[in-house]
N, C-alpha and C positions, 0 to 999 in steps of 0.2 A: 370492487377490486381497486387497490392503488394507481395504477395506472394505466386503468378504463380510459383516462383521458388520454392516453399516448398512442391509444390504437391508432386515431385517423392518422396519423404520425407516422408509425409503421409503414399502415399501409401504400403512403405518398412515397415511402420510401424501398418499397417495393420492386419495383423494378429494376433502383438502381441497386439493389442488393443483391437481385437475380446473378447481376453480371458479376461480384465479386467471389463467386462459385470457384474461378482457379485459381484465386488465391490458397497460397502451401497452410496447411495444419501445420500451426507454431506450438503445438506439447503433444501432436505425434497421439491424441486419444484417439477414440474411435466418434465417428460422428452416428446421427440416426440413419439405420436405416429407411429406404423406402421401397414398396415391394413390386418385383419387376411386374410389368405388364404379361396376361397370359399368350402362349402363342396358340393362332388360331390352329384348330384341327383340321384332321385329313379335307370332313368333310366341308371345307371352310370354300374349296376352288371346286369349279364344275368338273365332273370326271369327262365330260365330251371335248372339254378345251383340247387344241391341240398340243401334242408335243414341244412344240416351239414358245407357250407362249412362257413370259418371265414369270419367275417367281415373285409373288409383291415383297416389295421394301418393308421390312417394321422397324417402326421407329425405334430409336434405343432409351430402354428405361432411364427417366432423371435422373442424375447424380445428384445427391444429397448436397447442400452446399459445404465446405469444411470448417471444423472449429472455427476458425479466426471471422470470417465472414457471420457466423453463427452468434458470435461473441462481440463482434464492430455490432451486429444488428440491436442487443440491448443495449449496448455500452453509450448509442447514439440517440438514448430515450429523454425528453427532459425529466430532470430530476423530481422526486416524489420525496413525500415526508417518508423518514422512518418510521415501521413501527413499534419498536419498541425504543424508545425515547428515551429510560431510563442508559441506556447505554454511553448518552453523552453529556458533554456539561451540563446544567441547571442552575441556578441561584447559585453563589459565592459567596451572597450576604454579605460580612464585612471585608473581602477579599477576590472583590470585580478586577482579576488578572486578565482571562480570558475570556472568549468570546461563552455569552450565557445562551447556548444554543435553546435548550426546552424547559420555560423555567417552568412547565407540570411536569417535572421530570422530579425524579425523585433527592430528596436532600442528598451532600456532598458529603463525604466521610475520606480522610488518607483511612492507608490501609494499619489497623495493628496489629501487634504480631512481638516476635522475641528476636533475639540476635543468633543466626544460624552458625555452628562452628564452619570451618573450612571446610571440613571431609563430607558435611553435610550439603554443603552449595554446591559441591564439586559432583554430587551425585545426583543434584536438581538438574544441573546444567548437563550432566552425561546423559541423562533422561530424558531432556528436550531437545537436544542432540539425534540420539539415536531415534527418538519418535517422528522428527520431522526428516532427516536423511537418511537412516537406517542406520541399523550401530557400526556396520562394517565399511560406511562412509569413510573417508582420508579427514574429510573437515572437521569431525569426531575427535579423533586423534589429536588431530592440530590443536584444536583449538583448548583442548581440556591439557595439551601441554603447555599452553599459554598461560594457563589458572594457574599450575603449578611454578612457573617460570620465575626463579627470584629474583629478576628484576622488577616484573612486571608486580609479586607480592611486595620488594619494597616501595614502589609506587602507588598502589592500590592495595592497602592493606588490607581494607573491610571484605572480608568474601562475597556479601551480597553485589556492594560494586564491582569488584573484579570478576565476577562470573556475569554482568549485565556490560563490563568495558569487553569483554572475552570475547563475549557473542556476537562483538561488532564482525568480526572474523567471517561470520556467512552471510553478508552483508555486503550491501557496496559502501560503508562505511569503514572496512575492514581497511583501508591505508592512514587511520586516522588514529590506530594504535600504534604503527610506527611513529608516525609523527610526534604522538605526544612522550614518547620514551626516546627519543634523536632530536627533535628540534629546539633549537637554541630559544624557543617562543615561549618555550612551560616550562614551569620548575615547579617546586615544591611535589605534595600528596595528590591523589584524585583523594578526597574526601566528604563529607556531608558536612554543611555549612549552614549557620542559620543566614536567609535568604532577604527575610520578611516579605508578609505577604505571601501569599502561593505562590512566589516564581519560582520555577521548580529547579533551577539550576543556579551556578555564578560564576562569573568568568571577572577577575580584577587583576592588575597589576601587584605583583608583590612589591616587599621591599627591596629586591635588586633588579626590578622593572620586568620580570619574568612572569607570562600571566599562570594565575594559581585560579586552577577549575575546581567546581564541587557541586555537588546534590543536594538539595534545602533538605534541612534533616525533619524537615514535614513527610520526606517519604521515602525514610529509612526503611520501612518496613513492606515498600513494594514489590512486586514481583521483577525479578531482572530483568524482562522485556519490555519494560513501562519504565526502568529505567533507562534505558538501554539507548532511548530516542536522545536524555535529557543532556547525557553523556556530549552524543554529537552533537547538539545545542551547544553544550559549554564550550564545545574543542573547536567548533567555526566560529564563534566569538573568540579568535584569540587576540585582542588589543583591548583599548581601553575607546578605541572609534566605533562608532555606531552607527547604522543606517537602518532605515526599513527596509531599501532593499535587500540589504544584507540577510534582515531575520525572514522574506522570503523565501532566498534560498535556502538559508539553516534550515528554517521550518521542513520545506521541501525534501529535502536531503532527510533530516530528519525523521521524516514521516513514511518519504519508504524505505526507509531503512524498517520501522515499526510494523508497518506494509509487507516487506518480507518476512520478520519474525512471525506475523499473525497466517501467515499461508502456510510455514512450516507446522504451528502448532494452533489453531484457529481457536481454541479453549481460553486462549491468553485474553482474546477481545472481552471476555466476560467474569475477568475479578471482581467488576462491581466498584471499584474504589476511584477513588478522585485524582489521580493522576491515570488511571487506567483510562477514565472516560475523557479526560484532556486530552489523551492521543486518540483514541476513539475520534473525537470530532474534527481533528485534525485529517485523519485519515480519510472521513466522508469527505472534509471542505474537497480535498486534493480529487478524492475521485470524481466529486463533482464540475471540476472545472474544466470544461471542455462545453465547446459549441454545441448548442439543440442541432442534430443530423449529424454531428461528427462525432467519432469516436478516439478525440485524437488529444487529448493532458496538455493543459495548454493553462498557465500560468498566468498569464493575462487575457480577456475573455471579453475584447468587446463588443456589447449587447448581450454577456454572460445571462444565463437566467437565475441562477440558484445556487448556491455551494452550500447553506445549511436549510433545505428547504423545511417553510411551514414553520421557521423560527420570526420572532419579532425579532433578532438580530441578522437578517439574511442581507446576503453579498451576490453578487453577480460571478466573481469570481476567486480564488484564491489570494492574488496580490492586492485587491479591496479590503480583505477584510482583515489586512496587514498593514500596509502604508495606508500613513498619514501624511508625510512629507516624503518627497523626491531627493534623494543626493546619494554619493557613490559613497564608499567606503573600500579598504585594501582587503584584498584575499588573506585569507588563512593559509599558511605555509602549503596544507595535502589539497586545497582547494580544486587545481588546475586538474591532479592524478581520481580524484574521489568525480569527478562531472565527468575525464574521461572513460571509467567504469558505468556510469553513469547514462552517458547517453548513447543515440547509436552509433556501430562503427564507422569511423571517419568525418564526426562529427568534427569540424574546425574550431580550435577553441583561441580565443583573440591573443595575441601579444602582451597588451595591455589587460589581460583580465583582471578583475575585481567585481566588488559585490555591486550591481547596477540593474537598473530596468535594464538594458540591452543584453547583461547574461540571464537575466529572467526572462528575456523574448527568446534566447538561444534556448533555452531550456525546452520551451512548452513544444511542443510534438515531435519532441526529439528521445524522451525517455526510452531507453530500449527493451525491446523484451524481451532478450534475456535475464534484466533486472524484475520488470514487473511486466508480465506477457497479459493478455487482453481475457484470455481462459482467468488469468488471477485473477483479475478484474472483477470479471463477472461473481465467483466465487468469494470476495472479501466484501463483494454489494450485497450477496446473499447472506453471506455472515452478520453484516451489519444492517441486518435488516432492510436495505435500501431498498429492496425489489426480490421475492418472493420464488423459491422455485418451481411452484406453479403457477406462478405467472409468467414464470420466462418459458415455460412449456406451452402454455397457452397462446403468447405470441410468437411463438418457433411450430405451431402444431408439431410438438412431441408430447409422449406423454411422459407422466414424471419422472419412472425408469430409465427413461431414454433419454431426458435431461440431467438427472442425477449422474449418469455414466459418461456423457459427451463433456461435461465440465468438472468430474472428479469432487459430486458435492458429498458425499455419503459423509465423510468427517464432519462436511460443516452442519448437516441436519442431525446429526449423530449429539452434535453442540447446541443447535439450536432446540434441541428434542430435551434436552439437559436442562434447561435454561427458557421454559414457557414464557 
């Protein structure tokens, strides 16, 4: 078992997990049950006692601990290889962009494919819609009126784009479609650019100093929720300044935005294509960043253990395996409103914000969960193979029924079942 070695781990942690039993269920599922103790029978008391004497006390059946406590319990395991590897980077060969997470992972391919008309993406995008909200959603509506919206078409001509900028909409990147249709920062097309190289996005300075965003037309032919990340890439690089801290948070931002897409339709982690497993590993690095015993996203990590474990490229923690050099750079115009959605309420965001180690330390244990709740968590580790739903049975003693229904997996083995 993967992580055989996390038991002794668990169990040190044991006790103190007992005590996070009152903590509230944050998605409201149902937890395991456990079955009450029998109550003793008639003939349990002497019939000669007398009348006076008490009735014994019985103790009251355990209460089960709740999701959330349930869910901090794996969430706080050190990291473990995935098992299926082909899911994330590999070899790049002539084109080391990013981080070469399992190079026995299977060669890299973009995706091909044809140019989809309009009526045709509008009805992708209504389908993954209604499959992850349900069709009678309000987001639904909205958002596939945003496809249609001729401003937002003469901006985003290409359909496949415009249904992967649309989708930002149920997302916490969803004020960064204002932004780029009001702010005085963009001008020109969202369009597909040659890039060079894999970099999957490009964010440059036009000619009337307006920055002009686009998609490396390497991966035209993706699916709109692998685009979808590369989008919000381009639109928080909006100057021509640069930091690492900066592509930190893009990244960050980025990724759960990618993080939510894959909870609504969990089938997306597994196109198989080369921009698909670049968010892929993006998505592992971010879950894994957090302290061995805490279950707490946490951006900088140190004495981190792992963010791409069992790779020859492994980090300690998310901002590692990003920065090279330290220096600040300015916010992107929706910066300030996209971290207030972002993290939890009444999160104090600085005066002076901009892109910096200091909004990367605001950041780490402050993600909310209403964005990405700790139940997701669990559920997009299982997805990406990071930890196994009978293994997280086996360290909760549930059985897999009982695990499958306390964390809402049946989609995701229903995918993983798909996809041996």
């Amino acid at each position: 078992m993967r992580v055989a070695a996390t038991f002794a781990n668990c169990l040190l942690l044991g006790s103190l997990l007992v005590a996070c039993a009152g903590l509230g269920n944050d998605e409201g599922n149902p937890t395991a049950t456990v079955a009450p103790q029998p109550l003793p029978s008639s003939t349990s008391f002497a019939t000669s006692a007398p009348a006076t004497t008490p009735t014994p006390t019985l103790e009251p059946s355990p209460t089960p601990p709740p999701l959330q406590a349930q869910a901090e319990r794996i969430l706080e395991l050190v990291p473990a290889k995935p098992a299926n590897v082909h899911l994330f980077t590999s070899d790049y060969l002539d084109q080391p962009v990013y981080p070469e997470a399992y190079l026995d992972g299977s060669p890299m391919v973009p995706a091909v494919g044809e140019v989809r008309a309009a009526a045709m993406m509008r009805n992708d995008l209504n389908e993954f819609l209604s499959a992850g909200l349900g069709p009678d959603a309000p987001e639904v509506a909205a958002t596939l009126a945003l496809f249609d919206d001729p401003v937002i078409v003469e901006r985003v001509p290409d359909p496949r784009l415009r249904a992967a900028f649309v989708v930002l909409n149920v997302t916490v990147a969803a004020p960064l479609i204002d932004s780029y249709l009001t702010s005085d920062a963009y001008g020109g097309k969202l369009e597909y650019v040659e890039t060079g190289l894999a970099f999957s996005e490009s964010s440059e300075p036009g000619p009337d100093g307006k920055q002009r965003v686009g998609v490396s037309v390497r991966y035209q032919f993706e699916h709109f929720t692998a685009i979808a990340p590369n989008i919000v890439h381009a639109l928080l690089h909006h100057d021509e300044n640069f930091s690492y801290p900066e592509d930190v948070i893009v990244l960050t931002i980025a990724t759960v935005t990618y993080l939510q897409l894959l909870d609504l339709q969990p089938a997306s982690a597994y196109h198989g294509t080369e921009l698909c497993r670049f968010n892929n590993t993006f998505a592992m690095a971010l879950l894994n960043s957090h302290r061995a015993g805490s279950p707490e996203l946490e951006l900088i990590v140190p004495g981190g253990s792992s963010v791409l474990p069992g790779s020859h490229e492994d980090y300690p923690d998310f901002w590692s395996m990003i920065v090279r050099l330290e220096s600040t750079s300015e916010p992107a115009p929706a910066l300030r409103v996209v971290l207030a959605g972002l993290l939890v309420s009444g999160t104090a965001l600085p005066a002076s914000l901009n892109f910096s180690r200091e909004t990367a330390e605001l950041i780490g244990g402050r993600i909310s969960p209403e964005i990405l709740s700790d139940a997701a968590r669990v559920r997009l580790s299982v997805l990406l193979t990071m930890i196994s739903t009978d293994e997280i049975a086996a360290l909760l003693s549930l059985t897999r029924e009982e695990t499958i229904a306390l964390f809402q997996l049946a989609e995701v083995e229903a995918v993983l079942a798909a996809h041996p």
